[in-house]
N, C-alpha and C positions, 0 to 999 in steps of 0.2 A: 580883690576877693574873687574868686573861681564863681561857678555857675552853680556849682551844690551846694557850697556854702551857702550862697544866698537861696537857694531852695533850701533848705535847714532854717535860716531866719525865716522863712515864712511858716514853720510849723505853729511859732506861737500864736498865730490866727485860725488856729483849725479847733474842731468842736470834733472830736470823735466817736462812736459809739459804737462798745464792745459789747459782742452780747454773747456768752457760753456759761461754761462746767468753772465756776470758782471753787475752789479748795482751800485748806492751809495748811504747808510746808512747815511743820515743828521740829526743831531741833533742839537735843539733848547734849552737851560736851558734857565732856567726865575724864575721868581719869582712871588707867588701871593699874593698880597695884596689887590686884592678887586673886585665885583662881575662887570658885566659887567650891564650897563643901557639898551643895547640893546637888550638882551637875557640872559637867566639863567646860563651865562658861566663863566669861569674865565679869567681875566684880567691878561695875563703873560708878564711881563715886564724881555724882552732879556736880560740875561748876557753875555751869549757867544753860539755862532754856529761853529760846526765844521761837516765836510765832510769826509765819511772815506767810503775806499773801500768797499763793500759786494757783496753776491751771490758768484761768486766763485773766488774774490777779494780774499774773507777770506782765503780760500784754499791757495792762492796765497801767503799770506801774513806768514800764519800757513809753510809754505814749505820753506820758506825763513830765518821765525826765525829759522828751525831746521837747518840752517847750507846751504842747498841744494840749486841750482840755480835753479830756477821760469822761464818757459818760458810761457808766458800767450794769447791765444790767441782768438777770440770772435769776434763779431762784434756787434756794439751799434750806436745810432745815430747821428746825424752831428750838432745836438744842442749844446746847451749850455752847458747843463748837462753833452754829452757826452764828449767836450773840458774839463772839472771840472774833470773827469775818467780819463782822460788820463794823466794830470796835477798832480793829485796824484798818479797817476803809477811810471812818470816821478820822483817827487820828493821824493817817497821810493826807487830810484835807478834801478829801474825794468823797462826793454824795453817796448815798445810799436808798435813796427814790428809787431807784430802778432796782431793789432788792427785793425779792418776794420771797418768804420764810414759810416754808409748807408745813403743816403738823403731821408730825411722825415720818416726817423724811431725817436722814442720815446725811449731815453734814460732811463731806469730804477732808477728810486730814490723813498727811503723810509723813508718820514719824519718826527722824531719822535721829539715831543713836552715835556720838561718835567719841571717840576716844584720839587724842592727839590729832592725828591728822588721815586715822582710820574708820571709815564709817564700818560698827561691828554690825546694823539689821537697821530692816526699815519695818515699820510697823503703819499697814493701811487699814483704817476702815474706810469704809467706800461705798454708796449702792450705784449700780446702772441703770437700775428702774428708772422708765420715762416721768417725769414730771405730770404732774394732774392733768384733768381738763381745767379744773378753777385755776390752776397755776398756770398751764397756759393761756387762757384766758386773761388772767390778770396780766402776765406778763407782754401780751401781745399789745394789752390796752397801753401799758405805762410807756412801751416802744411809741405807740401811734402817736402817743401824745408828744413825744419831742422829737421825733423822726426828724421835720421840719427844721430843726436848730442845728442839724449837725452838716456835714461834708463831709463823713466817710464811715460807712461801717464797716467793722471785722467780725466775721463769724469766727469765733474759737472754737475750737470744736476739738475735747474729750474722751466721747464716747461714756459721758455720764449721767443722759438722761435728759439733760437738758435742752436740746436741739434735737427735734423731730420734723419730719424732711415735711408735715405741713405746716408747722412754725414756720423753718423755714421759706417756704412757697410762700407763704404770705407776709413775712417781711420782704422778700426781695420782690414782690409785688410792690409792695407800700415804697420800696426806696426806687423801686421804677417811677412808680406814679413821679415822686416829688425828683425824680432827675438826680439819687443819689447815689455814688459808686460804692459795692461791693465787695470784698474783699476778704477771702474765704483761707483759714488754715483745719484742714479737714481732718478726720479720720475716717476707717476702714468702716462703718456704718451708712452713714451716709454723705459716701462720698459721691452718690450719682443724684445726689437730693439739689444741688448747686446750679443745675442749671440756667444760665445767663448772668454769670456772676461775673462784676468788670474783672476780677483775676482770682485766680484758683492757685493756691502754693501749698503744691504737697514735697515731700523731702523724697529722694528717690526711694528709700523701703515701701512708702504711702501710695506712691504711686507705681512700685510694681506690687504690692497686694492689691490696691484696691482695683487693678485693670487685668488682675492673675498674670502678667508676664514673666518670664524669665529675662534671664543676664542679656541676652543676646539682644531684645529688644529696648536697653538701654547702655549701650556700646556708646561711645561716642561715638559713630556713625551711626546709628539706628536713632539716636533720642532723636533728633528734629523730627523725622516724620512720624515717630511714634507720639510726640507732643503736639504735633497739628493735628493729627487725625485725633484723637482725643478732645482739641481744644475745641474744632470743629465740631464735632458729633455733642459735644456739650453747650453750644452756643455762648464760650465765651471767650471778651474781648483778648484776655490776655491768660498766661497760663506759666506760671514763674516757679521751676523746680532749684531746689538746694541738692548740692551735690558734696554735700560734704568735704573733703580733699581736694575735689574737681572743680569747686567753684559752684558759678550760677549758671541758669541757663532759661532764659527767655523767650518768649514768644507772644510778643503782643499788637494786636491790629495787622497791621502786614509787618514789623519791624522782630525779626530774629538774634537775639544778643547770648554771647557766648562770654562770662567772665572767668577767668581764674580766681582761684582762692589765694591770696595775700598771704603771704610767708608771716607764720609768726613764734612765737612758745609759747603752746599749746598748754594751759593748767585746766581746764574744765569745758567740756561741749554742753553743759547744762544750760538749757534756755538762750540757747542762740537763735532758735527757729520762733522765738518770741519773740525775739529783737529784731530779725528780721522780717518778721510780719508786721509788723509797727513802724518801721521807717518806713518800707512798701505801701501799706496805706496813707501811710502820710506823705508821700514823695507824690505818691497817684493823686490825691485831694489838692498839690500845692501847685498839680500842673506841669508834674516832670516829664520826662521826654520816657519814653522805655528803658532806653541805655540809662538814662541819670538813675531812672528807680531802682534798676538792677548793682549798678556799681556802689548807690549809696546802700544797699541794702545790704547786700556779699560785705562792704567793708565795715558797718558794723556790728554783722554776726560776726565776723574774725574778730573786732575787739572785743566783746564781751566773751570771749574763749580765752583771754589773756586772763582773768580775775578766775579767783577758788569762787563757787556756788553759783548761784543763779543771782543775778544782777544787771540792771537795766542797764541800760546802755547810759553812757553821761555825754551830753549834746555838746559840752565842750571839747573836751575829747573826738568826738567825729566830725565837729566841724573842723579842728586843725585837722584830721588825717586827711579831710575831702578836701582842703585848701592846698595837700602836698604835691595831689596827684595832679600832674598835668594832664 
């Protein structure tokens, strides 16, 4: 058995704890057979609707398939929508102790409409509004209290409200205190709120908005020193950009790692940077080396791009691909 496979076997030991923006991903199939009388649209006649976790659900869900226990925690609202989140928490076997349900907050759902194998609109409601003080509050407490149990957190992060850069300071305070590693998927908000975080992975668009750069400054000649000065001025240990086509590209402690992206046929790039933020903390909690976290990480974001939708990654599946590579 190879060295990553047995890093993979040890995910089923790990306690995780994901803390961001939950939503839920609804989809509509239907069928069209004919235009509509009232406007120039199409006439989709339902086959089937289903509800499926997203935002950092997916994360949730990606951590779970690898073997790892999911601790999830967030807050959403006391709608209907939000009971429907909690419901399919529930019935994927995943707590919901770390849920906190605000009154007159807006549930996050993104409803996609599709006909054959054509998405015709996507339908959001959404707020960005920041979560309470009482919601942070609560939410801060229910973190504190099983902080202790876990081996790796992941910030997911949005940009819905849920993650405000003093939340965050004071959990990554708390996972300092207790010795636990960090592990941050950001957005353009607060992307400078991370400060001392064991590793930072923005995808390259994330990281040139949130540092204003141009093309020039992520060349493959310019990203290494444009990713250390960065990692540096942020105080953290490690700093792992996706590069889409280009692969991965690392930088952690003093170890620089440059992977390509793995040849494959490409059916959907939805939720790959969820999958890859999920092995990534789980490869960093089980003890991996930089290079191993990076290679198991690039390889399966490339699988979960071979499947239509958004879909977790399946642990058996990545343990044969990392058994192949020499």
């Amino acid at each position: 058995m190879s060295a990553l496979a047995n890093i993979i076997d040890g995910f089923s030991k790990l306690r995780v704890m994901v803390i961001g923006d939950l939503m839920v991903d609804a989809y509509t199939w239907g069928k069209v057979t004919r235009i509509s009388p009232e406007a120039p649209v199409p006439v989709v006649n339902v086959v089937k609707r289903e509800s499926r976790l997203g935002g950092a659900g997916n994360v949730v869900l990606n951590v779970a398939s690898l073997g790892a226990k999911p601790l999830v925690f967030s807050v959403i609202g006391d709608d209907a929508t939000g009971d429907a989140l909690k419901q399919i928490l529930v019935d994927a076997g995943l707590s919901v102790d770390g849920i906190i349900q605000e009154a007159g907050r807006l549930t996050t759902i993104k409803e996609r409409v599709i006909a054959g194998s054509q998405q015709l609109i996507r339908v959001d409601s959404e707020t960005e509004q920041a979560i309470s003080s009482a919601s942070t509050v609560a939410l801060v407490s229910a973190i504190r209290a099983s902080i202790k149990d876990v081996d790796v957190i992941i910030f997911e992060d949005y940009d819905k409200g849920v993650l405000s850069e003093g939340l965050i300071q004071e959990v990554m305070g708390l996972a300092r205190e207790a010795g636990i590693p960090t592990v941050v998927d950001p957005k353009k908000k607060n992307f400078f709120a991370y400060r001392g975080a064991s590793l930072f992975k923005p995808n390259l668009h994330e990281l040139r908005d949130g540092l204003g750069l141009d093309s020039s400054d992520l060349s493959a000649l310019a990203l290494p020193a444009t990713v250390k000065k960065f990692k540096e001025s942020q105080g953290f240990e490690g700093l792992f950009v996706t590069l889409s086509e280009r692969g991965v590209y690392m930088d952690f402690r003093s170890e620089q790692v440059a992977i390509p992206a793995h040849i494959r046929q490409i059916a959907d790039v939805s939720g790959a940077g969820d999958t890859v933020i999920s092995i990534a903390a789980c490869a960093l909690a089980a003890g991996a080396s930089p290079s191993q976290i990076a290679e198991l990480a690039n390889l399966g974001g490339g699988l979960v791009c071979e499947f239509l939708g958004v879909v977790p990654i399946e642990v058996n599946l990545l343990k044969r691909e990392a058994s192949s590579l020499l």
